[in-house]
C-alpha distance (Angstrom), angle and dihedral (degrees) to the residues before:
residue distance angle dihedral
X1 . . .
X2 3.59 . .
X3 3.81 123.7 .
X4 3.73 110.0 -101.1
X5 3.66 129.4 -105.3
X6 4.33 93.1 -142.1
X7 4.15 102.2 94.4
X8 3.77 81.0 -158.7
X9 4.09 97.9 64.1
X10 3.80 85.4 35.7
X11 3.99 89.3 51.1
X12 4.11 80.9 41.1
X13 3.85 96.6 64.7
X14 3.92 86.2 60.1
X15 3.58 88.8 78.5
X16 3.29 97.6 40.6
X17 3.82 109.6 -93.3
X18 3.77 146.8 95.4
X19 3.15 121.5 -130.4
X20 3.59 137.7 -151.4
X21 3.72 105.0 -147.8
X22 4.15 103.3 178.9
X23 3.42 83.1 55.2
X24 3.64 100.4 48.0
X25 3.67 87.4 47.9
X26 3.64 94.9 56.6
X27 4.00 94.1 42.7
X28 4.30 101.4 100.0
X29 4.09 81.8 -156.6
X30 3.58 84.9 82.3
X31 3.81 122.7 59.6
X32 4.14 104.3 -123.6
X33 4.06 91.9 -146.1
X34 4.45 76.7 63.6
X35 3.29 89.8 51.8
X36 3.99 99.0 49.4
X37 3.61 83.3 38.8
X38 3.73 93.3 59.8
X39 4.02 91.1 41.8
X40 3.78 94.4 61.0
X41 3.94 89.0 46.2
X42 3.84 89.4 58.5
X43 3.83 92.9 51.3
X44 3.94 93.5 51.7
X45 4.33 81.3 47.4
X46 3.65 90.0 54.9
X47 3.23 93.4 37.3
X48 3.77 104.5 54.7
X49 3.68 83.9 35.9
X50 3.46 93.4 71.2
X51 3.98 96.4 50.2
X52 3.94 106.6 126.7
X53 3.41 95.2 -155.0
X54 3.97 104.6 104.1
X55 3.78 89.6 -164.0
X56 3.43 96.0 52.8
X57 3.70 92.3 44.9
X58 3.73 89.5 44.9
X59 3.82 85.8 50.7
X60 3.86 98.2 47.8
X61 3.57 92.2 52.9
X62 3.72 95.4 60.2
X63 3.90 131.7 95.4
X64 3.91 103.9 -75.3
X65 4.07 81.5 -145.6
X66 3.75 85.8 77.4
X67 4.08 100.0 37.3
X68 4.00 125.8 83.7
X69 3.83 125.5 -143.5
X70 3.90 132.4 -21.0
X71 4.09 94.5 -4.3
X72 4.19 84.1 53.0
X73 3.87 88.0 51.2
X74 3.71 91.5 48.0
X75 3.69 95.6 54.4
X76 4.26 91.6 51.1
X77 3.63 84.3 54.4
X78 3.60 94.4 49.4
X79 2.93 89.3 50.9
X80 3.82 99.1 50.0
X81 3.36 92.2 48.6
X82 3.83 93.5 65.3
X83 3.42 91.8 47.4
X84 3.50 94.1 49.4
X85 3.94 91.6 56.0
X86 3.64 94.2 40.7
X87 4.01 90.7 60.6
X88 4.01 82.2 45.1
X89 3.19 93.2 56.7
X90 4.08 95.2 43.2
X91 3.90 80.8 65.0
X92 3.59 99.4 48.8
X93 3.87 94.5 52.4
X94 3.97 82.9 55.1
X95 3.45 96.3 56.6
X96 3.38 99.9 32.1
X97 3.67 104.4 -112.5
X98 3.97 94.3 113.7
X99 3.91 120.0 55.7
X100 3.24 143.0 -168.8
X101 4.20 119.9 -84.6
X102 3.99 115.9 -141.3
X103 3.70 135.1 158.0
X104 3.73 95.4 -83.4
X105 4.10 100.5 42.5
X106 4.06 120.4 -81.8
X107 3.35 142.5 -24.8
X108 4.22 137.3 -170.2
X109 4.07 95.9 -72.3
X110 4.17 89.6 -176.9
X111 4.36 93.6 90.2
X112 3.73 97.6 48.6
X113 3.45 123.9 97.5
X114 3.94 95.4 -136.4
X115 3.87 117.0 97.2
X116 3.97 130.0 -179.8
X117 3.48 111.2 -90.4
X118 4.06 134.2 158.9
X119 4.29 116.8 -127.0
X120 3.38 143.5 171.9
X121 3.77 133.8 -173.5
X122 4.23 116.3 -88.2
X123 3.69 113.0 -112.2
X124 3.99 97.7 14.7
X125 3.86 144.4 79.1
X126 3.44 128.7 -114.8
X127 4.02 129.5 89.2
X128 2.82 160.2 -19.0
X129 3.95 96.0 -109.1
X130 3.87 117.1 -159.9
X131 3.48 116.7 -138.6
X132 3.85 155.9 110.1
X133 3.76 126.0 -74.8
X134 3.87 125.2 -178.7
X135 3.90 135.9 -157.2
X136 3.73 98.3 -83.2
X137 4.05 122.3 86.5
X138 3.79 136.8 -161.9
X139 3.71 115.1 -136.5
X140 4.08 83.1 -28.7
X141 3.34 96.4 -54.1
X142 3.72 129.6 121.5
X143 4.08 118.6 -95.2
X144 3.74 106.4 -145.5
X145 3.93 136.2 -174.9
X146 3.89 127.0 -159.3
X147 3.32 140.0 -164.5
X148 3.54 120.4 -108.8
X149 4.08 95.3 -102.4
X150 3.86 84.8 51.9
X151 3.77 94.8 56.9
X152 3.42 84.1 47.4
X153 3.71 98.5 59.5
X154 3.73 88.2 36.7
X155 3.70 93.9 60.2
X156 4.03 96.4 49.0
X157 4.14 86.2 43.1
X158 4.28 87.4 59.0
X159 3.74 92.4 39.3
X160 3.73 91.1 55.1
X161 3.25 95.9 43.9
X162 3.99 93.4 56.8
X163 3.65 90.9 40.7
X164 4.06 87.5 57.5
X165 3.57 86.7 39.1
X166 3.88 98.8 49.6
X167 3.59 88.6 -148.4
X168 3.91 97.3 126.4
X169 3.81 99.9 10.5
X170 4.29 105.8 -144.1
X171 4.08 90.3 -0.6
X172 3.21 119.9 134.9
X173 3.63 124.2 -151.8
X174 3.59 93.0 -141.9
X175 3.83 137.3 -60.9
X176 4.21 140.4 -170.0
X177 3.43 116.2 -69.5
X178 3.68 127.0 -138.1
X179 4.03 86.2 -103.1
X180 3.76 90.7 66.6
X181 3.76 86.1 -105.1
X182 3.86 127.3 120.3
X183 3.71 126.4 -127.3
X184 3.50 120.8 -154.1
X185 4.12 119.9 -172.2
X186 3.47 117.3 -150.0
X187 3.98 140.8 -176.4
X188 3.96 111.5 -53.9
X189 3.92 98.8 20.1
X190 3.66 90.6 -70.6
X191 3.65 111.5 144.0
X192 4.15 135.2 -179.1
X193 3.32 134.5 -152.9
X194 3.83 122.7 -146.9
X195 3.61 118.7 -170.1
X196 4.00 122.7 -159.2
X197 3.80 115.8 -83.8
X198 3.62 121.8 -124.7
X199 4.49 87.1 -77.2
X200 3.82 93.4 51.8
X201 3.85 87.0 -100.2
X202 3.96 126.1 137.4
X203 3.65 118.4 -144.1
X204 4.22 93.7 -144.7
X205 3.52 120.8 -165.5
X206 4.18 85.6 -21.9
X207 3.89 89.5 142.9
X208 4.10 97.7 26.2
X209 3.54 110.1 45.1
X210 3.62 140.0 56.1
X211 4.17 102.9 -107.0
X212 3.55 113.1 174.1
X213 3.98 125.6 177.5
X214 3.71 110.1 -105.7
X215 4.23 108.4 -96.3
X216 3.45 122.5 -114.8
């Protein structure tokens, strides 16, 4: 199949999901100025996403708390914009027009307890991650899963951010094996392994690190 042309159902498949965006846009459940709304977000995603400037990458990913001027306002939109998609895409699992993405295509995403949701980890910068979190909590904290692009991303955000940090000079704080599987290293050489769920997502650090869904 080729890729689409719609940066919103490409931006979709971040969290997990296809969607099915003629349909969505015929569905009257779902207010059309959300939908346009949610279609311009994805281009400035893509967009941005695209930059190949690591520092300003590395930049736009931080906490806008700590930025000053037009790279701070980029990051709240950012931001925004994955919000905005996420509650999209809350919608479109309702009424059907969004399902869930496995291994071997799509499947009815309207009886699971996962829903679209954006997160990033308490205490640290880097973000906003797409993903799926459920019911259940560790500790309070959220529970996430990713898809495998996400982890990706995730894994060269927290390398950076050491690297920058010089706290564990040419660490990394984990990364995908060839086996599909993700490694993740943590304090006193102990390391996990988390294999892909039954959807080709990877529940990272959802029992070991402090995920919180992004604020309002």
């Amino acid at each position: 199949m080729p890729p689409s042309r719609s940066p919103l159902v490409r931006v979709a498949t971040q969290f997990g999901y296809g969607l099915d965006e003629t349909s969505l846009l015929a569905d009257p459940r779902v207010a059309a100025t959300e939908t346009r709304s949610a279609r311009l977000c994805a281009v400035l995603i893509e967009h941005l996403s695209t930059a190949t400037d690591t520092n300003l990458r590395y930049m736009i990913s931080q906490d806008p708390d700590h930025l000053d001027g037009v790279v701070a306002d980029t990051a709240t939109a950012i931001e925004r914009a994955w919000r905005a998609i996420a509650t999209l895409l809350a919608a479109a699992v309702t009424t059907g027009a969004a399902r869930q993405l496995t291994q071997g295509g799509t499947r009815a995403a309207d009886s699971t307890p996962w829903r679209p949701a954006v997160v990033r980890i308490a205490g640290a910068n880097g973000g906003p991650y797409p993903c799926q979190t459920g019911p259940q909590h560790w500790n309070g904290w959220a529970r996430p899963r990713f898809t495998r692009d996400v982890v990706t991303r995730l894994m060269d955000d927290l390398d950076e951010q050491w690297r920058r940090d010089g706290a564990q000079p040419g660490a990394l704080p984990g990364h995908l094996l060839a086996s599909g599987d993700v490694l993740l290293l943590h304090g006193e050489g102990v390391r996990e392994v988390i294999a892909p769920d039954d959807d080709d997502m990877f529940a990272v650090g959802a029992s070991t690190w402090t995920w919180e869904e992004w604020p309002d």
